[in-house]
Backbone as CSV, one residue per row, in Angstrom:
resi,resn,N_x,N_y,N_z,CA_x,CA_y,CA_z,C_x,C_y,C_z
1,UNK,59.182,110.579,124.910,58.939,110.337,123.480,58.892,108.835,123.251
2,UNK,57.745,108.352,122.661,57.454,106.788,122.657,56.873,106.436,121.250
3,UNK,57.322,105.438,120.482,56.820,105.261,118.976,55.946,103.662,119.271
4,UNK,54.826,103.763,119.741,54.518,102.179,119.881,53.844,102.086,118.107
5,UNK,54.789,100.920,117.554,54.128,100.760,116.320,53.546,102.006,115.298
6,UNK,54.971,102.922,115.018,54.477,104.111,113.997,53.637,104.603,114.399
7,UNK,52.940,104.682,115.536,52.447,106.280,116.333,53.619,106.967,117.165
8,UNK,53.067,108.302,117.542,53.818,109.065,118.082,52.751,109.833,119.030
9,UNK,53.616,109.778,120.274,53.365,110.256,121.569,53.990,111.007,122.471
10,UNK,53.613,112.055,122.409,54.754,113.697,122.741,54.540,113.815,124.435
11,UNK,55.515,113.469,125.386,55.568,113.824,126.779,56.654,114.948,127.144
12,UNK,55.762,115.643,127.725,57.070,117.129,128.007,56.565,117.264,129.947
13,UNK,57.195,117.995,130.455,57.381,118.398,131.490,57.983,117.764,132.567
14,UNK,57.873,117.876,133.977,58.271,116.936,135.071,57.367,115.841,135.423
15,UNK,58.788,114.599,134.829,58.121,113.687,135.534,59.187,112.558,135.026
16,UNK,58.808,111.296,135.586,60.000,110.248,135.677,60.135,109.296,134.507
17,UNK,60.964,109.456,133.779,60.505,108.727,132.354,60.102,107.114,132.579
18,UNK,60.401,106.259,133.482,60.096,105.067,133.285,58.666,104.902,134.187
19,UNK,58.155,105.975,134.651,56.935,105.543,135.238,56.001,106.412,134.009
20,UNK,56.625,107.073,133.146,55.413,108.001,132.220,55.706,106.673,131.088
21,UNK,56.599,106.468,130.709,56.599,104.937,129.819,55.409,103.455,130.404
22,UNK,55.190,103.525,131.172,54.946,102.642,131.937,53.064,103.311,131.484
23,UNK,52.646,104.635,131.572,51.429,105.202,131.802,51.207,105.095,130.441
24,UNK,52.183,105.134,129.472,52.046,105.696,127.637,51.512,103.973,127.364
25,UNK,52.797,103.157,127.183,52.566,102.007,127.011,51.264,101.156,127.438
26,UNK,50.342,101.964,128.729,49.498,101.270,129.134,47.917,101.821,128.181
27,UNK,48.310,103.091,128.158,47.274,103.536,127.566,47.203,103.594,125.744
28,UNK,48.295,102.953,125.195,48.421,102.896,123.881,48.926,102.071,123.156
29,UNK,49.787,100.718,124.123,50.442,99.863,123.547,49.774,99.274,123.236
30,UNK,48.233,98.843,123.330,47.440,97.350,122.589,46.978,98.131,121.183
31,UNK,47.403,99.376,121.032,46.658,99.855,119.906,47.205,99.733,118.578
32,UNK,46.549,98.597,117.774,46.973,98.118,116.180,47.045,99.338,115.461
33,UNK,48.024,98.976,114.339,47.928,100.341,113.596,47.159,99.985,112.132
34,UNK,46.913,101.681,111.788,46.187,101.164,110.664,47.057,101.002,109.359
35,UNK,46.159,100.804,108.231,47.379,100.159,106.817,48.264,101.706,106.746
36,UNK,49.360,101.129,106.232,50.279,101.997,105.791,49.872,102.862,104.485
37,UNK,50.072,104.166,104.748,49.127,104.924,103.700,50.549,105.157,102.510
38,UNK,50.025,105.005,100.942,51.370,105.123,100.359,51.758,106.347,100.080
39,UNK,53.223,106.394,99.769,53.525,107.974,99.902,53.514,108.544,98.435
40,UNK,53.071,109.901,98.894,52.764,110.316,97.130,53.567,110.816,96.585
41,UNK,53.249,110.265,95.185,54.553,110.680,94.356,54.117,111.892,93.188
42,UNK,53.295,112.849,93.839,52.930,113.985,92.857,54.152,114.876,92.767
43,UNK,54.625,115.513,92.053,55.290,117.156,92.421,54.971,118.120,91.409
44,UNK,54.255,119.118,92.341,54.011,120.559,91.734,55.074,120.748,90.248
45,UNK,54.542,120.936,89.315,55.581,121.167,88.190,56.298,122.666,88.589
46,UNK,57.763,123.441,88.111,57.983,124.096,88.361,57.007,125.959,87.765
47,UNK,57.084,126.563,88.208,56.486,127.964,87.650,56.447,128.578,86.825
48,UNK,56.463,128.563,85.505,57.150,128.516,84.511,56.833,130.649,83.910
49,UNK,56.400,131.571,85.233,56.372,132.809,84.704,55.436,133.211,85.844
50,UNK,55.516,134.647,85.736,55.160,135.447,86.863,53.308,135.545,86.578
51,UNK,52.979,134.790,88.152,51.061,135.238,87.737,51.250,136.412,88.632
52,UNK,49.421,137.204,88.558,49.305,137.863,89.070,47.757,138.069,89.153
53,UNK,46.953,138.193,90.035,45.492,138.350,90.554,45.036,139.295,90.944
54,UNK,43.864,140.439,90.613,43.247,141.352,91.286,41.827,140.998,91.456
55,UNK,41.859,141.176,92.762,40.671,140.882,93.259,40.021,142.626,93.640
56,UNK,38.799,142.693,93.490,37.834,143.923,94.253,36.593,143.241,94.683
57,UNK,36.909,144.626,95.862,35.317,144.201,96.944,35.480,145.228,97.952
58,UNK,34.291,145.224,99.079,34.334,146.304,99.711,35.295,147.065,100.962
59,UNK,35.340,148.458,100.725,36.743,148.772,101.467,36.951,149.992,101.134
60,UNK,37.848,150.058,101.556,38.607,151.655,100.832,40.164,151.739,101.322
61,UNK,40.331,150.070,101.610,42.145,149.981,101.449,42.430,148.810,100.619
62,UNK,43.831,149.165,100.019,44.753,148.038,98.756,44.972,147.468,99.959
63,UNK,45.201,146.462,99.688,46.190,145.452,99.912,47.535,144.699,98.941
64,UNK,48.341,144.512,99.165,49.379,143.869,98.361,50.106,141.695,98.799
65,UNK,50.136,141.400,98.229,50.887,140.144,98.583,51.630,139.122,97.677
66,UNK,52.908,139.309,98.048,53.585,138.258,96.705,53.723,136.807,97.377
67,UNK,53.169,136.007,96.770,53.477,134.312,97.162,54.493,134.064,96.403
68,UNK,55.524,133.300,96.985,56.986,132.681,96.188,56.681,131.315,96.736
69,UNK,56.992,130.088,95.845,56.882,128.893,96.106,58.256,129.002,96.937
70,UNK,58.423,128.119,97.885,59.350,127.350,98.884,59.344,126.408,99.422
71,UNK,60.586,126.013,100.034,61.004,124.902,100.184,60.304,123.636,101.000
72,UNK,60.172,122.634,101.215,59.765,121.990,102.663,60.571,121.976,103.656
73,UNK,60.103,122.382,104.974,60.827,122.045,105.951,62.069,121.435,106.228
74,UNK,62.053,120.148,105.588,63.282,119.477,105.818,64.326,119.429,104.264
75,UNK,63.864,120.831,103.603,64.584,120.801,102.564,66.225,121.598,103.229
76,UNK,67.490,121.326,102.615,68.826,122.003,103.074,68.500,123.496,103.254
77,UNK,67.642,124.027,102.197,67.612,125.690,101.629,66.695,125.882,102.841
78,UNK,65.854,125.176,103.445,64.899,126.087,104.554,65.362,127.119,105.864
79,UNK,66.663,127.061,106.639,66.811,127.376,107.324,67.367,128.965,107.135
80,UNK,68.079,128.737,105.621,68.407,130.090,105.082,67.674,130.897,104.688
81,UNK,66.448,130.508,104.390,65.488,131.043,103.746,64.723,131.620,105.225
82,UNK,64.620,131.173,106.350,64.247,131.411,107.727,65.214,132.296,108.074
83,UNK,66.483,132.639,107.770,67.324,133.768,108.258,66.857,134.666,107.149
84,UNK,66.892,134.554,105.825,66.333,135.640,104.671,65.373,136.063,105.205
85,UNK,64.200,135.861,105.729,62.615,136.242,106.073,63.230,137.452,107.059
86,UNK,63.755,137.375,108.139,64.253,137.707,109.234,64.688,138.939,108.960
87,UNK,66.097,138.745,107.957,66.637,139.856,107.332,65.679,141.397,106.680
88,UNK,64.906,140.360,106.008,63.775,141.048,104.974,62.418,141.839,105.548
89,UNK,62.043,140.781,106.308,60.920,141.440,107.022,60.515,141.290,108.211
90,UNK,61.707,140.836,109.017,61.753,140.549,110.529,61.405,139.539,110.815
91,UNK,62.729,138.589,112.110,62.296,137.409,112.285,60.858,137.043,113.554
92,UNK,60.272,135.837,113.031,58.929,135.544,113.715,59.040,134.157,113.816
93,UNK,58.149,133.617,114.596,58.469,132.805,115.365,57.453,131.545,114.752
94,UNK,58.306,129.951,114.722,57.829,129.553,114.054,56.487,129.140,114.068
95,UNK,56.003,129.000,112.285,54.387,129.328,112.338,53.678,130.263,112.272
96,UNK,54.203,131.382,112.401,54.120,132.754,112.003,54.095,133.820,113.707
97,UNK,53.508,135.149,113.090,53.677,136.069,114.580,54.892,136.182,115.120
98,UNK,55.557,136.977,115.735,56.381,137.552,115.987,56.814,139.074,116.908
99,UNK,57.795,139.471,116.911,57.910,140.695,117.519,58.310,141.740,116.739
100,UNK,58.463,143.344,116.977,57.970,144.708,116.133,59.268,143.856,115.189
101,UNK,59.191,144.484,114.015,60.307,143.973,112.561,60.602,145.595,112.071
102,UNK,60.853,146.407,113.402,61.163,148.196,112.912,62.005,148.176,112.574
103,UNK,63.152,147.489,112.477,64.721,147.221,111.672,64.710,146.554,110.603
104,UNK,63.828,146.059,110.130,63.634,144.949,108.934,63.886,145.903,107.984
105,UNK,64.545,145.486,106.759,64.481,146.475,105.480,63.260,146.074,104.769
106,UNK,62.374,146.086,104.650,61.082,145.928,104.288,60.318,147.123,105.126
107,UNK,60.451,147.126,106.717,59.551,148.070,107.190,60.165,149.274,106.717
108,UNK,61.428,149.481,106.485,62.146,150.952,106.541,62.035,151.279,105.315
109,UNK,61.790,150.281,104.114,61.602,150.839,102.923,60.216,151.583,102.683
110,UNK,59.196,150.873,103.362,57.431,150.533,102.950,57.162,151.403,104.260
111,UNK,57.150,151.009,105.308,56.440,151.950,106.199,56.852,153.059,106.855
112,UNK,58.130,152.853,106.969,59.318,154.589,107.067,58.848,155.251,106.537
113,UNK,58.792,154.873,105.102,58.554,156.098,103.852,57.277,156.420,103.591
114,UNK,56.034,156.103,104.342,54.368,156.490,104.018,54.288,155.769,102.972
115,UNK,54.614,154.645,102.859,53.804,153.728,101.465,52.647,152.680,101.726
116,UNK,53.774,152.176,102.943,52.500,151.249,103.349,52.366,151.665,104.749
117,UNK,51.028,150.866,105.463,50.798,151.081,106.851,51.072,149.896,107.838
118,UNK,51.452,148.619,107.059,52.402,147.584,107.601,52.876,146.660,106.369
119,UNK,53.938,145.501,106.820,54.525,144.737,105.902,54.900,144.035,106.971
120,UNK,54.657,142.667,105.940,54.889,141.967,107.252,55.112,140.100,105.751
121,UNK,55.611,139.193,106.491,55.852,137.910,106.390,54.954,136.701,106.579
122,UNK,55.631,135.607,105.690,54.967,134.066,106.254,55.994,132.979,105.822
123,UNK,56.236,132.400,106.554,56.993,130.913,105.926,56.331,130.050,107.052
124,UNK,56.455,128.880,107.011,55.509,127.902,107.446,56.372,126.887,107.720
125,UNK,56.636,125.942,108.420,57.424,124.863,108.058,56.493,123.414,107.510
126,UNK,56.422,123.228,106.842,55.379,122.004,106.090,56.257,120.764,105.775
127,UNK,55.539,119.243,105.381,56.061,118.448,104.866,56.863,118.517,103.389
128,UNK,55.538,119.536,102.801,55.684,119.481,101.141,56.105,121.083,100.882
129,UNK,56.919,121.261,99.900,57.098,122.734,99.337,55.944,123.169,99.882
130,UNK,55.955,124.185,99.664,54.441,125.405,100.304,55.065,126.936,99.790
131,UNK,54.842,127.847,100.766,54.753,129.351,100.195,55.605,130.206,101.252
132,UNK,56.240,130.820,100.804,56.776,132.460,100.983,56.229,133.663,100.809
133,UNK,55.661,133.862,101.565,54.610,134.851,101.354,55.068,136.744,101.620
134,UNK,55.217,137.668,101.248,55.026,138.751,101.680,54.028,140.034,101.464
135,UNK,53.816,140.384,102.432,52.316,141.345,102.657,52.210,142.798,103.084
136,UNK,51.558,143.616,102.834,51.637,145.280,103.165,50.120,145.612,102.896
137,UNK,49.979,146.575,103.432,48.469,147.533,103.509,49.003,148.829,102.747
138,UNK,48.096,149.189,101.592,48.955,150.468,101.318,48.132,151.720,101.647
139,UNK,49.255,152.225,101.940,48.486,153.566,102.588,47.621,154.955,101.516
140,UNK,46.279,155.314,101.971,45.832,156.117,101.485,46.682,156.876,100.415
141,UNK,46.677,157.557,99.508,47.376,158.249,98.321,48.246,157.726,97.950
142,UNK,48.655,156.371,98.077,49.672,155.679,97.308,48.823,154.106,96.306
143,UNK,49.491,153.826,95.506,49.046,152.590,95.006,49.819,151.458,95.255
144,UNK,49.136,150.063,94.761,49.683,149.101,95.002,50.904,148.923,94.146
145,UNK,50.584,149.653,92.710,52.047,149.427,92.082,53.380,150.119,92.563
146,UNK,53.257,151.667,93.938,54.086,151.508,94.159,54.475,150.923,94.974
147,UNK,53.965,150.214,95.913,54.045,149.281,96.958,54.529,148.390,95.882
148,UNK,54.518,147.976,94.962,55.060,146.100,94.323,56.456,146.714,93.985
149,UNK,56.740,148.018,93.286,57.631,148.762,92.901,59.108,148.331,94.350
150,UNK,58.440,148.961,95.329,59.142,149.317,96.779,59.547,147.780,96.874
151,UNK,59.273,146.652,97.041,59.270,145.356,97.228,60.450,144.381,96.356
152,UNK,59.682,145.165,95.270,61.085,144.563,94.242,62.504,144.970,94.531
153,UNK,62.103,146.267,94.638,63.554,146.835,94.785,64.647,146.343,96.117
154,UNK,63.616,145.786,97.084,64.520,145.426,98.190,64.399,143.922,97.686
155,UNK,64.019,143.117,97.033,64.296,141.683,97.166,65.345,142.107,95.197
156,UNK,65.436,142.470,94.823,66.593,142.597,93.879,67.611,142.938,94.348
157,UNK,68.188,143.999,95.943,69.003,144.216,96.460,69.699,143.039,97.270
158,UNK,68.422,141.941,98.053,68.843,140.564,98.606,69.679,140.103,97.479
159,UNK,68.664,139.662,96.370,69.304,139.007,95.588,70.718,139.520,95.035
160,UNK,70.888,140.745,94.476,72.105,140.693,93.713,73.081,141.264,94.667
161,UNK,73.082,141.827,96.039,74.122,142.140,97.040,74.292,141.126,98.273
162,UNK,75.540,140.950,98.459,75.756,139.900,99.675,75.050,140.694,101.029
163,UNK,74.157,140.461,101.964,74.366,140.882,102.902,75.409,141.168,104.104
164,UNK,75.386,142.246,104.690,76.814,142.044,105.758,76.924,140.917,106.971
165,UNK,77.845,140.936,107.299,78.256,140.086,108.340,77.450,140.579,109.523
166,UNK,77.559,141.343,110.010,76.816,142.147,111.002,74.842,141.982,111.152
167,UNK,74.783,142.448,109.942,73.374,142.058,109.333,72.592,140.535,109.783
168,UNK,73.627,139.498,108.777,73.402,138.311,109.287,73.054,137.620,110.561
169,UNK,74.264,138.489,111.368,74.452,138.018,112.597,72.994,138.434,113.516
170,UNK,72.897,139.480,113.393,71.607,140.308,113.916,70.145,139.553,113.294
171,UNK,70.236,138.736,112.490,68.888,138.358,111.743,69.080,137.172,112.604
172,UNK,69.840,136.096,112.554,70.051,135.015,113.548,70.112,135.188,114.842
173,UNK,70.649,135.980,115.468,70.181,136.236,116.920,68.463,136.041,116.541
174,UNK,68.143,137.195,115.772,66.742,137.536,115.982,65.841,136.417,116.377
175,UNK,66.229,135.573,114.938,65.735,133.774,114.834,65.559,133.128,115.751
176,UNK,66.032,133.363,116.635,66.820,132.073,117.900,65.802,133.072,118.887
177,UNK,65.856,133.981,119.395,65.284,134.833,120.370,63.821,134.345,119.801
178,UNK,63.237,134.362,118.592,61.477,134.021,118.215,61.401,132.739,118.692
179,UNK,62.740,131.526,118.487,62.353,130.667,118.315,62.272,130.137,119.622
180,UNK,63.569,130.720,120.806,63.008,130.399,122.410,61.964,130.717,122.712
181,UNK,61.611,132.165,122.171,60.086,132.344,122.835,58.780,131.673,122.231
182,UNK,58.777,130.644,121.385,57.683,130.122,120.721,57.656,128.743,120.898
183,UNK,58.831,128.759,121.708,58.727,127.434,122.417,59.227,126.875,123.970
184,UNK,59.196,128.096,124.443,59.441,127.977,126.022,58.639,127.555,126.622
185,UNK,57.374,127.120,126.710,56.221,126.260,127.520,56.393,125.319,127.475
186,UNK,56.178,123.935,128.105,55.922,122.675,127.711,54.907,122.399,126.754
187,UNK,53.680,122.884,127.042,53.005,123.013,125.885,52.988,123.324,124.670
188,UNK,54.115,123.841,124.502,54.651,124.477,123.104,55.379,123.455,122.333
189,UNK,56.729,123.148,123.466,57.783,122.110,123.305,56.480,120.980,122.616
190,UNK,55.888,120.220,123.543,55.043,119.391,122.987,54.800,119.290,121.538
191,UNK,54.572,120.450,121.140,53.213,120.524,119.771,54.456,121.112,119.323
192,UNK,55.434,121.119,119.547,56.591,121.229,118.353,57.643,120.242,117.722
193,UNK,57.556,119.106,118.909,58.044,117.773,119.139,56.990,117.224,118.309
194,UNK,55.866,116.929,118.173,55.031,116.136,117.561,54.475,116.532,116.546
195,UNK,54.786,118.132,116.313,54.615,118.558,114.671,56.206,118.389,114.017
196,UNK,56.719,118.057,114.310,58.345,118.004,114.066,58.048,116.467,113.514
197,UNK,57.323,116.047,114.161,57.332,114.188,113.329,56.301,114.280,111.991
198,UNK,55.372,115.080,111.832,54.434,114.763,110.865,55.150,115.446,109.753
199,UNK,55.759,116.659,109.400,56.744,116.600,108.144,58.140,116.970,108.324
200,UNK,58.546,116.440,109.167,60.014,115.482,109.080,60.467,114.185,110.358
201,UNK,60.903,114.555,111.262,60.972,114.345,112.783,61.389,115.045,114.167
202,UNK,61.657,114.350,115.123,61.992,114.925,116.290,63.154,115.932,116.536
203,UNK,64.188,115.025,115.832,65.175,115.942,115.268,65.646,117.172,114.662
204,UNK,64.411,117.556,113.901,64.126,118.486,113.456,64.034,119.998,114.063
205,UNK,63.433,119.565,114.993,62.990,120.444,116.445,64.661,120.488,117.206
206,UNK,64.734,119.163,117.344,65.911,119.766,118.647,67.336,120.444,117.975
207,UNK,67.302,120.055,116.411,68.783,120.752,115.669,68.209,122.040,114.917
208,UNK,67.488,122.569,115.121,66.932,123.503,114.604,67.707,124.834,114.799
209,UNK,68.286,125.316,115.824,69.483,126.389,116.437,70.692,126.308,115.872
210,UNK,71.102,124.967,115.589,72.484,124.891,115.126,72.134,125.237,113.627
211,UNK,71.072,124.707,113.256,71.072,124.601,111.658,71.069,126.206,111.315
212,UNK,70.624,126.427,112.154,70.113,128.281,111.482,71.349,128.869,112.154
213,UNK,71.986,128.582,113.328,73.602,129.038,113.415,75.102,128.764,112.324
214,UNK,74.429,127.783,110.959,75.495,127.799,109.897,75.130,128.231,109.045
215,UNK,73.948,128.843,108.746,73.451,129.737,107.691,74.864,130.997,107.409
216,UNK,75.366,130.975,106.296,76.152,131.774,105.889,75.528,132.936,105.089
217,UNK,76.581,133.977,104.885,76.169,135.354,103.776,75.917,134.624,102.697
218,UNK,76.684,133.795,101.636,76.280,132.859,100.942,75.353,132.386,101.057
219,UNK,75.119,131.540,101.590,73.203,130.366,101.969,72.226,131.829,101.273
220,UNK,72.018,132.871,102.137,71.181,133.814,101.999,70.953,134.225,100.655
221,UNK,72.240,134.520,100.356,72.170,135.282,98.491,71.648,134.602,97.340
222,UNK,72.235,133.148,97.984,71.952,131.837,96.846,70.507,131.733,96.689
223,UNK,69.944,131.699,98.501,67.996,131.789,98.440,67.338,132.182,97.711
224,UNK,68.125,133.494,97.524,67.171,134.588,97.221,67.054,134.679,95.747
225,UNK,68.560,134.206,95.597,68.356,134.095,93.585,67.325,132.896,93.166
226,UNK,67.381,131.975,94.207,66.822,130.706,93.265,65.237,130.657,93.541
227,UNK,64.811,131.969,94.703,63.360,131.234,95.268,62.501,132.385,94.733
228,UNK,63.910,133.901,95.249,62.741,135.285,95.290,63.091,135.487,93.664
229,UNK,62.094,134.997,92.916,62.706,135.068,90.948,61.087,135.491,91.120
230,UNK,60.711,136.538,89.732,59.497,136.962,89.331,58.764,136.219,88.623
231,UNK,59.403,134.792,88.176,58.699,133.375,87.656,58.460,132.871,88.632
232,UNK,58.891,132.716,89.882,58.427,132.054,90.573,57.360,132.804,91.921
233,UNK,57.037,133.432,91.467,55.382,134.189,92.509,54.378,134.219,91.903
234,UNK,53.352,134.477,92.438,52.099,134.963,92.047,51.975,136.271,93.164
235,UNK,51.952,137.387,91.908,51.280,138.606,92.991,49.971,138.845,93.243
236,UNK,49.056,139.436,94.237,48.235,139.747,94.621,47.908,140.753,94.730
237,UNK,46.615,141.461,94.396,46.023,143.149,94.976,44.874,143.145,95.141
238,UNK,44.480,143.532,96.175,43.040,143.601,96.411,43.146,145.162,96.381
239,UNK,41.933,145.362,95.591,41.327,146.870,94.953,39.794,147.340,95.875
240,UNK,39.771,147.915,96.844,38.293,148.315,97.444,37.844,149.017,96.390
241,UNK,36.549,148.798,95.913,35.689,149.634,95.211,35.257,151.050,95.656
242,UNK,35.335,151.518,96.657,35.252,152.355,97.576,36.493,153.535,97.681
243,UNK,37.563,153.027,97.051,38.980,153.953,97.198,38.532,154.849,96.883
């Protein structure tokens, strides 16, 4: 890892650090940097009430999706909100994708029960606030309102019940198991080391286990009141003309 003059240069695998310093520095140290870009001082105003969008077009399946504004990456609330996802709709690995989420209370509510034909997640890690996303296909003879119905009811249960200890524990394992496997390559490590600098830093990446190992039953409940609120989403339905 080498900063010549506010660039950044990500080295992973075997090899001898003062002869790969020696290769970095040669191939990048004469390089001037450009002007300092200033940092912006916009912020999204807060949400001030629940939207909602229907879209139609061709098909003959709903779709459902609630966007919740969230945190940035290097906000305190992100890591809890990365064990909430987990809890909710199974943990995935960062950036999205993941492994089956058949224990998630989301699948057992929505696809156990013939409502939907999957449900599934997004959190992102970004510089700037961004989105919380959750998603389902609804299945033939059901509608999207009861799919939004089914949804609420488990993120009003986050919100107003503590999760268990047990629970927790099982959502954080989960976390940690996505997050070795999404970054066990060097190639991975790499492009996680050097996306780790563009919205926050290096650090970011390597305390990332511990941070999501102090996530408490608390952290979780608090998330969920302040992020999963019906002012703060926009829902989605796509309607096939064709149903």
């Amino acid at each position: 890892y080498y900063t010549p003059r506010n660039a950044v240069v990500v080295a992973v695998g075997a090899f001898k650090t003062p002869d790969a310093l020696k290769k970095i520095k040669r191939a990048f140290g004469s390089i001037e940097p450009g002007p300092k870009l200033p940092k912006p001082t916009i912020v999204e105003p807060a949400q001030r009430g629940e939207r909602s969008v229907t879209v139609e077009g061709p098909g003959t399946t709903t779709y459902v999706e609630l966007a919740y504004h969230a945190p940035a990456a290097n906000d305190p609330d992100f890591h809890a909100l990365i064990t909430l996802d987990a809890i909710l709709a199974g943990a995935s690995s960062l950036g999205g994708g993941g492994t089956s989420n058949a224990s998630s209370r989301l699948y057992k509510a929505l696809v156990d029960t013939q409502l939907a034909a999957d449900v599934g997640s997004s959190i992102i890690p970004t510089v700037d606030p961004f989105l919380f996303g959750l998603s389902a296909t609804v299945r033939n003879g059901h509608t999207a309102a009861e799919v939004i119905a089914a949804l609420d009811a488990e993120i009003d249960r986050m919100t107003n019940e503590p999760v268990k200890a047990a629970e927790l524990h099982k959502a954080i394992k989960q976390a940690k198991a996505q997050f070795a496997f999404g970054s066990e390559s060097v190639t991975n490590q790499g492009f996680w080391y050097g996306w780790s600098e563009v919205f926050a830093d290096y650090t970011w990446f390597e305390n990332y286990l511990d941070r999501l190992a102090a996530v408490t039953i608390k952290d979780v409940q608090r998330v969920a009141q302040k992020y999963l609120r019906r002012a703060n989403r926009t829902a989605g339905t796509y309607m096939p003309r064709n149903a």
